[in-house]
N, C-alpha and C positions, 0 to 999 in steps of 0.2 A: 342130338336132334330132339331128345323130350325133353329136355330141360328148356331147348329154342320155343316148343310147341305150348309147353307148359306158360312160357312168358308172353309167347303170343296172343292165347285164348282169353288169360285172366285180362292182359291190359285192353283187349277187344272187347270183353262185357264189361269189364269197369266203364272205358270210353259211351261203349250203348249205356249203361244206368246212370249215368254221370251227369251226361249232356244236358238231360230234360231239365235236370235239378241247376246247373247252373246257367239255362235259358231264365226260368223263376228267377233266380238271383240276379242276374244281369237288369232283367224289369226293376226289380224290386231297389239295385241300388241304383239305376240309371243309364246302366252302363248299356243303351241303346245307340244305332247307327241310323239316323233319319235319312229318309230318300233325298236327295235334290237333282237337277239336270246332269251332273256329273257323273252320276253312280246308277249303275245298270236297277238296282233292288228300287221297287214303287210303294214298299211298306216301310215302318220302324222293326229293326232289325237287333235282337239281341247279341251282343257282341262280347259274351264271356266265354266262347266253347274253348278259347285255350286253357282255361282254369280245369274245364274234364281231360282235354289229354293230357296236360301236366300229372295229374291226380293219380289218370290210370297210368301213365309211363314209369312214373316215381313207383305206386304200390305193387305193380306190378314185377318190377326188380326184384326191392325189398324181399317180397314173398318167394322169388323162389334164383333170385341171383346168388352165384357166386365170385367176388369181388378179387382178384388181383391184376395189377399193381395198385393198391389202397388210393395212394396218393394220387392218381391219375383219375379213378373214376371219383373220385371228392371233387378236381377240380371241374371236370365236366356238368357235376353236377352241381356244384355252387355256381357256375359259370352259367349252363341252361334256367338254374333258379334268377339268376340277375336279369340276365333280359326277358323273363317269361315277366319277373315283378316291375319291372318298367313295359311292357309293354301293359300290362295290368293296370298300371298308374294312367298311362296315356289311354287306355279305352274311359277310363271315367274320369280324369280329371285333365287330362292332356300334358304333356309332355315336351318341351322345347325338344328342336332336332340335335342342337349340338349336348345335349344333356344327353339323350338316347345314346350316339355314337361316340359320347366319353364311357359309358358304362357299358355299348359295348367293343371297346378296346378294352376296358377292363378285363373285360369277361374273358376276352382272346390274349390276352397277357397272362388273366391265371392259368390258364391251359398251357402257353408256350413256356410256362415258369416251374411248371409241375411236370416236363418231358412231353406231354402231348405239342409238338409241334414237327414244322416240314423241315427232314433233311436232304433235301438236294443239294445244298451248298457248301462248302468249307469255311464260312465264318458263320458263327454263331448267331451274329446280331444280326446277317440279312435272313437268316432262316429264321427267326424271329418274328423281323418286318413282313418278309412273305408268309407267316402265320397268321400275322394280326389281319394282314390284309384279306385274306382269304376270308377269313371267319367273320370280318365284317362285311364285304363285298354279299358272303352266300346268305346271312342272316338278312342283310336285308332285300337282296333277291327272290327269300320266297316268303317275305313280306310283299314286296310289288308284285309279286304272282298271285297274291290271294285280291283279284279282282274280280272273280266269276264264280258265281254258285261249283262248290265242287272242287275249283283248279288246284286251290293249294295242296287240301288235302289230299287229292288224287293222285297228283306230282308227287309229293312226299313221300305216299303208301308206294308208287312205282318204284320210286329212289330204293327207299329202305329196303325193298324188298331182293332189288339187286346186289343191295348192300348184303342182305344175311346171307345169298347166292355167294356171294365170295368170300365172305367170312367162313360160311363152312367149307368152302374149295378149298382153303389155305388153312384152315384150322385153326383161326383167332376167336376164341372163345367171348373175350369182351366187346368186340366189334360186333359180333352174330347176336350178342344179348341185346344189346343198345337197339340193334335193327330190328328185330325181332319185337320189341318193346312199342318201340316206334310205330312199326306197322300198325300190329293190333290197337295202338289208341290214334293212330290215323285214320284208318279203317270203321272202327265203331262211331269217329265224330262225322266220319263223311255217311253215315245213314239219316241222319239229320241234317246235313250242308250240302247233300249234292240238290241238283237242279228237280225240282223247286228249294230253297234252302230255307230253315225253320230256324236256323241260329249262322252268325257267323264265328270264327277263331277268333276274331282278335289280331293286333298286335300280341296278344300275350301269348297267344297258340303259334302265329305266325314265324315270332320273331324264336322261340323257343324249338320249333319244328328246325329252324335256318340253322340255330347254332349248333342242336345236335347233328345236324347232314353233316354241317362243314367242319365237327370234330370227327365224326364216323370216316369221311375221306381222307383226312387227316392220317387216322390210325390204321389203316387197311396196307397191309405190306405181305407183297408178294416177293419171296427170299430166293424164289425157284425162276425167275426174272430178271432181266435187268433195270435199274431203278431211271434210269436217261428213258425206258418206255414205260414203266409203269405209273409215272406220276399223272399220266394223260386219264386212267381210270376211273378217279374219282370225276373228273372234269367233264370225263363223256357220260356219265352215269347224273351228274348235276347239268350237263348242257343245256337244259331246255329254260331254268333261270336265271342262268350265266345270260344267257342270250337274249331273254326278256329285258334282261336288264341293262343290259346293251342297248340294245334298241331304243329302251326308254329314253338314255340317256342319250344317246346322238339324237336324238328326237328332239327333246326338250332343250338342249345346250343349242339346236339348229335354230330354234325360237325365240332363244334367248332368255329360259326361263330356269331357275332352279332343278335341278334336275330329281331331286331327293324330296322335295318338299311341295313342288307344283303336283294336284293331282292332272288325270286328265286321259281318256278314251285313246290312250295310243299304245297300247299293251301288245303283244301278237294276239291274245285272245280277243281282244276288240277288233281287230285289224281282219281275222278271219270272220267274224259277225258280216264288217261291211263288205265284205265280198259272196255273201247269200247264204252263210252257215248259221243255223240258229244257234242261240248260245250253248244248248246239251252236245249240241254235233262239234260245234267248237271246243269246247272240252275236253271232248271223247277222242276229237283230234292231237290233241296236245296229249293227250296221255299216250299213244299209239306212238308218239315220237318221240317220249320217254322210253315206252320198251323198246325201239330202238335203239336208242342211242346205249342204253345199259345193253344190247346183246352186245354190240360193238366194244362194246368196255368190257365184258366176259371175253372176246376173242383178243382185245388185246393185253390179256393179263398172261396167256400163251404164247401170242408173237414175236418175232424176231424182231430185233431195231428196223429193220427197212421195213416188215408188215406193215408195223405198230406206226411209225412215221407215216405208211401210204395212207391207214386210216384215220389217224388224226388229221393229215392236210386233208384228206377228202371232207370232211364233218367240217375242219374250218374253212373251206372253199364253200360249201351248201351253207354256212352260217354266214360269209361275208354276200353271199348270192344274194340269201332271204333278205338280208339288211339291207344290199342295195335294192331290193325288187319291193319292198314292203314301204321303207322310210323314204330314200331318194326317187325312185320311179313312180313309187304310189301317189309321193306327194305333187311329181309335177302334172302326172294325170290327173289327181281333186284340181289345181290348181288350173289345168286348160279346157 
């Protein structure tokens, strides 16, 4: 636990000295997010703060990590480095979408190559598949989550924090560092991004933030458990952008529009605004159902298969509710 504390505090004041320094930088080379009708922010908006949590996440380690299986945290880390540098490319010079989600499969390929990936299955190659799929699905989940002052990073620092909560329960050393890491440079960037926000992450914060969740779920193994309920864990512990982005996309596929590439005011966090919640309430909303969903992912890491099942259909019954009551009911009430 002082070694967790140790990596928490440094990547937390790294993240706080960090940020201001590369707001400066982001003016200086461009890498600004102008307002228009689309986008909740009414100013020009520095869009480098993934460059400070990368900065403290990485030195942070470094300095006080102890590294095994070698090969595993290299490729987490070359893999987090790939899409933090393409998300870094596309804040200043842009990015094609299918360029982004070639590199990252990539990135979810060096992890499933390197033993970081999901075994639920008996062939190799679909637990592979449902590797890649995962780590691209969650990376760019809490990419479309970073819409509101606050939300990503908020979301994230709750995640991870659940994340070091069970890592120490189970006693995985590298999972607790990773989360622990996490945190503190989640944490230190959200003093300058929550509501009012002075910088945003970025794709390069965002998309960087996504893939270490969706390796840290990945790696999290409860041995004292059955694995037919344990895999629900990470999923209720990431539920709240699994489900954004859901939504998004039945949303926008209902419109007929790109669903990855169209922006557009139909997030749950928007979604709670137009029903009379200011954007910080709204927020503060979505975090509250983040710790949620992570206790329920703490009770079901001790459940029996019938617990563990009652609560995950419960969470997917409230998830399929929200979607009909938000997307199909909301829209035909705008609509009459």
């Amino acid at each position: 636990m002082l070694v967790y504390m140790l990596i928490f505090l440094s990547a937390l004041l790294l993240a706080v000295g960090a940020t201001p320094l590369a707001k400066r930088l982001a003016v200086r080379v461009g890498a600004v997010d102008q307002p228009s009708p689309r986008k909740v922010h009414k100013v020009p908006m520095p869009r480098m703060g993934g460059v400070a949590i990368y900065l403290a996440f990485m030195a942070a380690l470094v300095a006080f990590g102890e590294w095994f299986p070698i090969a595993q945290v290299v490729s987490i880390f070359i893999g987090a480095t790939l899409v933090s540098f393409l998300g870094l490319w596309d804040d200043r010079w842009g990015v094609g979408p299918l360029w982004k989600l070639l590199g990252q499969i990539g990135a979810a390929l060096i992890l499933a190559f390197s033993g970081v990936r999901i075994g639920l299955f008996p062939y190799a190659w679909l637990n592979v598949a449902v590797t890649v799929f995962w780590v691209v699905y969650i990376t760019n989940a809490m990419n479309l989550l970073d819409n509101m002052d606050g939300l990503s990073g908020g979301v994230a620092a709750v995640a991870s924090a659940y994340f070091l909560l069970l890592a120490a329960m189970s006693g995985q050393y590298l999972v607790g560092a990773l989360a622990a890491a996490l945190l503190g440079a989640s944490l230190g960037f959200l003093v300058y991004n929550y509501n009012p926000a002075s910088i945003f992450m970025g794709d390069s914060g965002a998309l960087f933030i996504g893939f270490l969740l969706a390796a840290l779920g990945i790696k999290l193994r409860f041995p004292q458990n059955y694995v037919i309920v344990t895999w629900m864990v990470p999923v209720l512990v990431l539920g709240l952008p699994i489900f954004d982005t859901a939504l998004v996309v039945v949303s926008r596929l209902r419109r007929g529009v790109n669903p990855l590439t169209t922006p557009g005011k139909d997030h749950i966090s928007h979604r709670l605004v137009e029903r009379g919640l200011t954007p910080r309430e709204a927020v503060l909303t979505l975090y509250l159902v983040g710790c949620g969903l992570g206790m329920l992912a703490v009770f079901v890491t001790q459940a029996s298969i019938a617990e563990g099942y009652a609560v995950g259909g419960a969470a997917a019954l409230v998830a399929l509710y929200a979607l009909w009551k938000y997307e199909f009911k909301g829209r035909q009430a705008a609509r009459g």
